[in-house]
N, C-alpha and C positions, 0 to 999 in steps of 0.2 A: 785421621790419626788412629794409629792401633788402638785396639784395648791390652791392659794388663790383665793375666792371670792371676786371681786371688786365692788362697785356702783358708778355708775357715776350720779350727777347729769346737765340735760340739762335743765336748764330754756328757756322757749320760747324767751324771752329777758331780758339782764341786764340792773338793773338799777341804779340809780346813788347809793344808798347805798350799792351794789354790792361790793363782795369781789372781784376786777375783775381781782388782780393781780393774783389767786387760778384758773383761768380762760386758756382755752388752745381754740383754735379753733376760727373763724371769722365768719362763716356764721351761725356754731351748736356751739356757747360757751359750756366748760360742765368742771366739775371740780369732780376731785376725793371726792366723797361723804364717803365713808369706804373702807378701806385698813388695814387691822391687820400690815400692816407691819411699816404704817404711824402714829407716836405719834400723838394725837389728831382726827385722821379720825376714828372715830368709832360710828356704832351704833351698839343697843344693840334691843334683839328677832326679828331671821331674818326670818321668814316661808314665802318660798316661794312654792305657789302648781303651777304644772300646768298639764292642761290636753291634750287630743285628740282633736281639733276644739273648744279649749276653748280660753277663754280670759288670764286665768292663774289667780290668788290676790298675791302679796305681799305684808306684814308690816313692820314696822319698827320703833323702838323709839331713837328719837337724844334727846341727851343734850344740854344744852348751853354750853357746854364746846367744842362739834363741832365749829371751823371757821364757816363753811358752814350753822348755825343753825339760824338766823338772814335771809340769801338768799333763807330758805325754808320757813320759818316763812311766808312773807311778802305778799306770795299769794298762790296760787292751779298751778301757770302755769308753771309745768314744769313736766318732765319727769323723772324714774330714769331706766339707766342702769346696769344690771348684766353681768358680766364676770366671767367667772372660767378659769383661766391664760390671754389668749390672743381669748380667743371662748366664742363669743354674748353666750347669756343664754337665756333672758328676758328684757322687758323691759315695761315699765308703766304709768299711771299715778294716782295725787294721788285721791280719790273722798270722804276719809273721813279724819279726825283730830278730834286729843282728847288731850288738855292740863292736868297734873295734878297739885298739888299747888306746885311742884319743877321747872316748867315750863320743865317738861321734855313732849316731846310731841309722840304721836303715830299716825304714818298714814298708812290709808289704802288705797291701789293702784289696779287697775284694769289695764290685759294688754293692750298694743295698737290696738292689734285686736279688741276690743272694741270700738275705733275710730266708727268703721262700724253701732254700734247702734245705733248713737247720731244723722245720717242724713237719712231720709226715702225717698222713690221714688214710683214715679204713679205707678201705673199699668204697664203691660206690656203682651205681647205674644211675645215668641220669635219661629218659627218654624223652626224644620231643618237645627239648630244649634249644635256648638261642645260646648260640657263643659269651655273650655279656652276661646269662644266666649262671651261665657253667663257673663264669672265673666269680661271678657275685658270691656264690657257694662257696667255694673253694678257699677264696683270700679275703673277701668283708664279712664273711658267717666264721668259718671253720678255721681259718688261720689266725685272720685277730682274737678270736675268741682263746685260742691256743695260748695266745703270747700274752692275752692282755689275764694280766696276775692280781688283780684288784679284786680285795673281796675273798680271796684264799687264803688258803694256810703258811703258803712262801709268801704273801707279802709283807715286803717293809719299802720302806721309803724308795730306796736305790732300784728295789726290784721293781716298784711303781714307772721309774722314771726311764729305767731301760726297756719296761713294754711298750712307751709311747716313741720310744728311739724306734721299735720296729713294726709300728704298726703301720697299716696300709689305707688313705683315703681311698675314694672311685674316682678313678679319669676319667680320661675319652676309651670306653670298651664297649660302642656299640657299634662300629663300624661295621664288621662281618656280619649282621644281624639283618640285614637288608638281602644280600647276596645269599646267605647259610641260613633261611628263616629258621630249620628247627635240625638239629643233630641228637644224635643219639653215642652217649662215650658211656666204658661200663670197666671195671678194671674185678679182679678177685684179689689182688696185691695188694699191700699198705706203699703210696708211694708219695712220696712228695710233694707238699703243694707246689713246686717249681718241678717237679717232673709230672704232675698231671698239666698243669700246661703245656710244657714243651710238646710232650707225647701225645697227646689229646687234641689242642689245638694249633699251635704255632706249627708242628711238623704236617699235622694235613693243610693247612691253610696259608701259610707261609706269616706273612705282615711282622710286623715290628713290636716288639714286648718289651718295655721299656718305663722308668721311673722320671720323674719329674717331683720337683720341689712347690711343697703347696703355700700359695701366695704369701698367707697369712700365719704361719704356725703358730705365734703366741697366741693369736685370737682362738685358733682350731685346736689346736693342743695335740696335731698330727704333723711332722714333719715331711711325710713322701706320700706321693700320689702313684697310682697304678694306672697305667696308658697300653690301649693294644691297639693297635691300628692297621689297617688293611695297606699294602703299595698303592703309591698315588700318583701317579705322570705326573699330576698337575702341580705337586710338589717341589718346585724346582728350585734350585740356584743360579744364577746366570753365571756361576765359575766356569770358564771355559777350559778345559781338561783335553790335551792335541796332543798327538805324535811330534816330535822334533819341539815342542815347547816345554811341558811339564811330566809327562809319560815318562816313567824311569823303566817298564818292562807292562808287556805287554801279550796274551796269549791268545789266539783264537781255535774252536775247537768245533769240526763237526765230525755229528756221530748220532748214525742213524739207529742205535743198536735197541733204544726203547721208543722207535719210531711206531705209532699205532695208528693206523685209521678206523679201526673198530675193538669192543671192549668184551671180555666174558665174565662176570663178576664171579669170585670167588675168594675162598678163606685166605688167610695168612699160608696153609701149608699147599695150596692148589685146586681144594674141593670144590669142584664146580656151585655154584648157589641154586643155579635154575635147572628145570625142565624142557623139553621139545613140545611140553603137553602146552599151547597155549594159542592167541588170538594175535594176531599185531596189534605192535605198541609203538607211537611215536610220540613226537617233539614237537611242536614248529612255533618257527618265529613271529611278532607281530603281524606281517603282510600271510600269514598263514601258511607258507613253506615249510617241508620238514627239513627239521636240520638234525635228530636221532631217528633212529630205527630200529626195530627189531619186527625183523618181516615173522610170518604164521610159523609157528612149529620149529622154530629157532633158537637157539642158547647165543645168540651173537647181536652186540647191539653195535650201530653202525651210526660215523659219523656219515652222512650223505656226499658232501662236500668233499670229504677227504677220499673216501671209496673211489669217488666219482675220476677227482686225477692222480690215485696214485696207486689204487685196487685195494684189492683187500689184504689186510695183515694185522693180525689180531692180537691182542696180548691183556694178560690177567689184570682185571681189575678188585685188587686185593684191599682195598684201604675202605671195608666196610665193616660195624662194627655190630651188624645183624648177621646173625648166622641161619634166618631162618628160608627155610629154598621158597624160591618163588613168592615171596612176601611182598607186598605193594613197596616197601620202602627200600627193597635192594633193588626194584624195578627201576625205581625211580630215581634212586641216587644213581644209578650204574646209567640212567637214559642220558642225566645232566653231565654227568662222567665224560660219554662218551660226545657228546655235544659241544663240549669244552675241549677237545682235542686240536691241537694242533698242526700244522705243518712241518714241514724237521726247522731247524734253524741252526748258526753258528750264533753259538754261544761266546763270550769272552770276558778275561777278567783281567785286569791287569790295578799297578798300581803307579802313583802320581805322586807330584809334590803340594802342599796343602800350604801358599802361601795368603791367605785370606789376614792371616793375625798379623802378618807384616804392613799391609796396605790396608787394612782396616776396612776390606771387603766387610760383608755378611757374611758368618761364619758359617762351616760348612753342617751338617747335620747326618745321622745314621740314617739313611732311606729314602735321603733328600734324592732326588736325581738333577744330573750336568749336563752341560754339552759335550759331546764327544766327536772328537772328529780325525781321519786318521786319512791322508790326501794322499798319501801313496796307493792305498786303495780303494779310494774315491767313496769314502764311507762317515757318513756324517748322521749321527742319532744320538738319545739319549742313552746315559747311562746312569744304573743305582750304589749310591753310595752304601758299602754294607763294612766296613770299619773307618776309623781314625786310628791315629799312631802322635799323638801330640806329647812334644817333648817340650816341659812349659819353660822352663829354664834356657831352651835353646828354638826361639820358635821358624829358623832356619830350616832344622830337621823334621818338621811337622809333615807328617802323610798321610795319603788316603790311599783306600782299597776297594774298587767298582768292579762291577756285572754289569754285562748285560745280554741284547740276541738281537741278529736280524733274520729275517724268511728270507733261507739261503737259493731262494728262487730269485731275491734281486740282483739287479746287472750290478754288482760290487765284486771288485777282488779278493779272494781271501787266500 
């Protein structure tokens, strides 16, 4: 059987003309906003998107025939949550409002990950740090401590209870800390705690930034959890996602143009980093193979593998955040750099229909990966899920948005 979509709303505080009997909860009041199963709880056009390291938008239009349409009415401070049965979805808040002459109203909500734009922070260098250190700094030291108003000159009650609306527990943020043991990010800007992630780590690292609902809130007295997570094969759904089944469009793409088998580290505007003046430097793998190189008296660091069938062809490796020439750690980042290089591949992204809420599959997730399979070109692998498109009022219309690649050396049609 399916699940229903639910919305909860959490207003930051009730107030006296509050529905408060509609009300559950003491520390997070929050009251059933839409339920199909509940006469009266309903709104109407429900598009929820959301993506890979985004914020997510949802809308939604209430009646006055909602109870609940009066406790939304009266301000912007509150939150809405989504459920699909008894499993967080999303959650929001709202930043636009549009009356029409029925007094039927529509709002539009950005997700709570968005909290992170609204407070900026100095500058910073951090060296020889793990990725889960960087965002600890950042959003459990320097962001909470931003928002959280306890103890100052602006607090009263309400202002109390809207810092604990945006405060941030710790997730899962150690995943990259195994693979990235120590990085080095350093900014002279003032920028945002969601733009020193994006920019810092999610853009070099890729993985998935994303919020979740903490088990307990009245016990914790924090409502949102902070999750970073690396891509994971093994993360899968068994939704099967085919050509001539559920594929509404579909594109494949090669392009050899940032094809590299060897790397020359350098700045953001081209400045080379290194010297000719040195010793060789390599890599190798467990069994003792090299798999980097940088032969005697050389500024080129080489993947071996790649050299070996495809020759040489080089190109700038600009995404380091040392600038000093010939330093052990531009050596060293540019050796794993160049090690980690690939063969070309056709890449593809295409999108699908997202029928799991009708048949009460396993829902589908942002970064989960599918089956994919496409028999006119005799092409069968995984793919990652990197949006949803869920229309909750219409769960017909619900879609998804996948990537992925194969090594365009295999016998496949493209």
């Amino acid at each position: 059987m399916a699940d229903n979509y639910t919305v909860y709303l959490y207003p930051y505080t009730l107030t006296a003309s509050s529905h408060s009997d509609l009300y559950t909860g003491d520390v997070f009041p929050h009251a059933v906003l839409h339920d199909p199963s509940i006469p009266g709880r309903f709104l109407m056009q429900l598009p929820l998107e959301m993506a890979e390291s985004k914020s997510g938008s949802f809308s939604f239009t209430i009646t006055p025939d909602n109870p609940l349409y009066s406790d939304v009415r009266q301000n912007m401070d509150w939150e809405v949550v989504i459920f699909r049965g008894s499993r967080f979805v999303w959650a929001g808040y709202p930043v636009q409002r549009e009356t029409d002459l029925y007094r039927w109203t529509t709002y539009t909500c950005e997700g709570v990950l968005g909290y992170l734009n609204q407070v900026y922070l100095p500058s910073f260098l951090y060296t020889n740090v793990k990725p889960s250190v960087l965002i600890d700094d950042v959003v459990f030291r320097k962001y909470n401590t931003e928002v959280q108003t306890a103890g100052t000159a602006e607090t009263t009650a309400a202002a109390a209870q809207r810092s604990k609306h945006r405060m941030f527990a710790r997730g899962s943020i150690d995943g990259f800390d195994s693979t990235h043991a120590r990085i080095v990010r350093y900014t002279e800007k003032t920028l945002s705690a969601m733009e020193i992630l994006q920019t810092r780590l999610v853009s070099y690292f890729g993985g998935n930034l994303y919020v979740d609902m903490v088990s307990d809130p009245e016990r914790s007295g924090v409502l949102w959890e902070l999750h970073y997570k690396p891509s994971d094969p093994e993360d899968t759904n068994p939704y099967l996602v085919a050509v001539g089944k559920n594929i509404t469009e579909i594109a494949y793409n090669y392009d050899t143009t940032s094809f590299y088998t060897a790397l020359v580290p350098a700045t953001s505007d081209g400045s080379v980093l290194v010297t000719v003046s040195n010793e060789e430097q390599s890599l190798k793998d467990g069994d003792g193979n090299i798999t980097a190189l940088r032969r005697k008296n050389s500024v080129i660091f080489r993947n071996v593998a790649l050299v070996k069938a495809y020759g040489l062809n080089v190109g700038l490796y600009d995404k380091l955040e040392n600038d000093y020439v010939d330093s052990a750690e531009v050596v060293g980042n540019t050796l794993i750099a160049a090690k980690d290089l690939q063969p070309p591949k056709v890449t593809f992204e295409g999108s699908a229909k997202d029928t799991t809420a009708l048949t009460g599959d396993a829902p589908l997730q942002i970064a989960q990966y599918v089956p994919f399979q496409d028999s006119t070109r005799m092409l069968s692998c995984q793919m990652r899920i990197t949006k949803l498109t869920l229309q909750l009022d219409d769960l017909t219309q619900n879609t998804l948005e996948l990537s992925g690649y194969v090594d365009a050396n295999n016998p496949w049609r493209f």
